[in-house]
C-alpha positions in Angstrom: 0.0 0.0 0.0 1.6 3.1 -1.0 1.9 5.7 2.0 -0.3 8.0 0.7 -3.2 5.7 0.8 -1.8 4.7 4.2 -1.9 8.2 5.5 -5.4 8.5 4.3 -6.6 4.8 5.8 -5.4 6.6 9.3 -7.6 10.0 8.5 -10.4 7.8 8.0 -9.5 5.9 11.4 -9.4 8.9 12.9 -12.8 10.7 11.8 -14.3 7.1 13.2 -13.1 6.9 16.3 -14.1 10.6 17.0 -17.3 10.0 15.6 -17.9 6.3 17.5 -16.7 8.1 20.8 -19.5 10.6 20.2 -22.3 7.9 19.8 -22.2 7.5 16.6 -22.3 3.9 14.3 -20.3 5.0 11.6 -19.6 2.7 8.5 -17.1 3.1 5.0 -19.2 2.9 2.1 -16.5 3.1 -0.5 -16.5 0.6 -3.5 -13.1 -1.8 -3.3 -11.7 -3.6 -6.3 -8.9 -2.6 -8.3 -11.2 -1.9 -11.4 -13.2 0.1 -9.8 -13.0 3.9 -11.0 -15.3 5.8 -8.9 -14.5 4.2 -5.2 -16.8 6.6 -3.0 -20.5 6.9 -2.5 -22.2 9.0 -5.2 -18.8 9.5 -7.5 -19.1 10.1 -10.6 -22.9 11.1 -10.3 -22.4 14.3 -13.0 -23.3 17.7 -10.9 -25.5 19.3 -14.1 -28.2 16.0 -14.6 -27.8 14.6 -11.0 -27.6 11.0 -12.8 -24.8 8.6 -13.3 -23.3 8.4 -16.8 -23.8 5.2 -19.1 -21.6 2.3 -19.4 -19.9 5.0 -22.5 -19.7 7.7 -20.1 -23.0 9.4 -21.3 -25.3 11.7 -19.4 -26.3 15.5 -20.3 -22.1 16.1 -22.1 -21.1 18.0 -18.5 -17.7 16.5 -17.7 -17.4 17.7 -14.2 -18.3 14.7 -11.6 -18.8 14.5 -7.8 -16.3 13.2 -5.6 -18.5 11.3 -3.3 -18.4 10.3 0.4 -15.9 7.9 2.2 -18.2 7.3 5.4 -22.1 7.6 6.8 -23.0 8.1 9.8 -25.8 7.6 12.6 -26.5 8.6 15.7 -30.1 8.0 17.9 -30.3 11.6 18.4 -29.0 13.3 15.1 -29.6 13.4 11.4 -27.1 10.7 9.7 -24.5 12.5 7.8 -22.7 11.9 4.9 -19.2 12.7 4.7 -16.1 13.3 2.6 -12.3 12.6 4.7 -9.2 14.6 3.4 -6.0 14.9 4.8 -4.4 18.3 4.8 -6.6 19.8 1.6 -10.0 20.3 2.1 -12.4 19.1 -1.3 -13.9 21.6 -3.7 -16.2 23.4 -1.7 -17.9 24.3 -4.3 -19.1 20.6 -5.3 -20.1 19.5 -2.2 -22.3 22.9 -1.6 -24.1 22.4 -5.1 -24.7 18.7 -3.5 -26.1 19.9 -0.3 -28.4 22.4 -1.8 -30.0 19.8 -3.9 -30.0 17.2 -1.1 -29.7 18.2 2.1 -32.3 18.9 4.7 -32.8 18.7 8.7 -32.6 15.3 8.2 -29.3 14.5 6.3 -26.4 16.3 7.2 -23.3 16.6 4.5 -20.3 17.4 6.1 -16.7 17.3 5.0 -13.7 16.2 7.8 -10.3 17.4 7.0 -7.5 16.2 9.4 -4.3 18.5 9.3 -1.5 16.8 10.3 0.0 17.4 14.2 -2.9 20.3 14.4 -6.4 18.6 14.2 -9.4 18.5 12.3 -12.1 21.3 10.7 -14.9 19.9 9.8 -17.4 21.8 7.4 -20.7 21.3 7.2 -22.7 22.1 3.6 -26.3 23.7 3.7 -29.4 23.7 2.3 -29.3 27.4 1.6 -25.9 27.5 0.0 -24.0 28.2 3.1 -21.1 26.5 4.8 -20.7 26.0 7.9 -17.0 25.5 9.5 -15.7 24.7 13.0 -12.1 24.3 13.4 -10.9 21.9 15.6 -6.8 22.6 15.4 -5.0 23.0 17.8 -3.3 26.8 17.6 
């Protein structure tokens, strides 16, 4: 495993065990195999049409595709959420926004967790409206 994927496996670790020491059952959802192109849930969904392109690539000719999620999670208490790990680079906010406004709502939450490394995580949280919201968890 090259150490980039290893750096991001213990990103991913990490968002879990915050999340599980929080209440939360939180679970992977991305696609193994190494044929698979689009690995994370809802990549490669085009962000014009909202569908997934044909077997030849095919939708509405918009080439720009979403990322997708690495992890969902659910608490008793709170809307599950949906999120998106990085490591030291947040992802085109602009993507995930256009995803939330089409999808979110009080009761999904799309959310973004970027871990910084020796510092700490921010964690941004996409709205209905447009908006983001960010809370910044590193350590000054």
């Amino acid at each position: 495993m090259p150490k980039t994927k290893q750096k991001g496996a213990r990103t991913v670790k990490k968002v879990i065990e915050t999340l599980e020491a929080d209440g939360y059952i939180v679970d992977k959802v991305e696609r193994g195999g190494r044929f698979t192109k689009q690995k994370d849930l809802f990549a490669g969904v085009c962000l014009n049409c909202w569908n997934k392109p044909d077997k030849d690539g095919n939708c509405c000719n918009n080439p720009r595709r979403f990322s997708g999620f690495d992890l969902i999670a659910i608490h008793p208490y709170h809307p599950p959420m949906l999120i998106q790990v990085k490591t030291n680079t947040p992802p085109v906010q602009k993507d995930y926004s256009k995803f939330a406004m089409k999808y979110a709502t009080d009761h999904l939450i799309i959310a973004s967790w970027t871990w910084y490394d020796r510092k700490g995580f921010v964690i941004h949280e996409y709205l209905k409206d447009g908006n983001i919201d960010k809370l910044d968890l590193r350590k000054s």
